[in-house]
C-alpha angles and dihedrals in degrees: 000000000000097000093054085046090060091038091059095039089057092052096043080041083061101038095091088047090054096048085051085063095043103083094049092055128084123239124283099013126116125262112240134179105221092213147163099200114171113224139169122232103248091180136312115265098196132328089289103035139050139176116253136198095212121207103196095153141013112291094358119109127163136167123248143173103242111186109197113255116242102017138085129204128197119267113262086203093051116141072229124099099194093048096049088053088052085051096049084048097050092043086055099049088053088050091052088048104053096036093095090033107064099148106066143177128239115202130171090016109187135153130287128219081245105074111220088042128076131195119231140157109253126213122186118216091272089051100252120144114218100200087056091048084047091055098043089049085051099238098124139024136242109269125186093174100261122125113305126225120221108194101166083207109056105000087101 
């Protein structure tokens, strides 16, 4: 229950950022803070999502769910074997990637069709970004945020 506490007070914490933004934007497109936050990998969540301590400004942290922007991993909570094996792989890849990168960088953080989670590119210190080395590795798929499609024979 804390952690979705913390989860809603970042995003009501960003909410007055984000109406500044509002007038200058045009209608219909979607409000983004260009970043960078600094935040600290709490866990991964699944092979396209971790928990954060953000830190958006000075002695302010607060968790939040941040799924990686451009990438898909396989549900760990298919009806598809398969597909639930995929997922296990990807969130342990994810795992294996961050465990040497704790300090990270959020950048293009935007809402998620999940309240309480947002959707941001993520850079390590060296740069790196570890959806697009997901992705390279094969462990994920591009995602732009329209409608997936699960197929338990061919979706992975």
């Amino acid at each position: 229950m804390l952690v979705r506490t913390r989860c809603f007070f970042f995003a009501a914490s960003i909410a007055p950022l984000l109406a500044l933004d509002a007038f200058a934007l045009e209608p219909g497109k979607r409000i983004e803070i260009t970043g960078p936050v600094s935040a600290e990998i709490i866990r991964v969540i699944d092979g396209d999502t971790i928990l954060v301590a953000a830190k958006p400004w000075p002695q302010q942290t607060m968790e939040v769910y941040v799924r990686l922007r451009g990438i898909d991993a396989p549900e760990l909570k298919s009806s598809c074997a398969a597909t639930r094996d995929a997922g296990r792989q990807a969130r342990a890849a994810l795992t294996d990637l961050i465990r040497d990168h704790h300090d990270i960088q959020l950048m293009r953080i935007s809402g998620d069709k999940y309240f309480g989670r947002v959707v941001a590119d993520i850079s390590f210190s060296d740069g790196r970004n570890p959806a697009q080395e997901m992705l390279l590795a094969g462990y994920v798929t591009p995602y732009d945020g329209g409608h997936k499609k699960e197929n338990c024979a061919s979706f992975w």
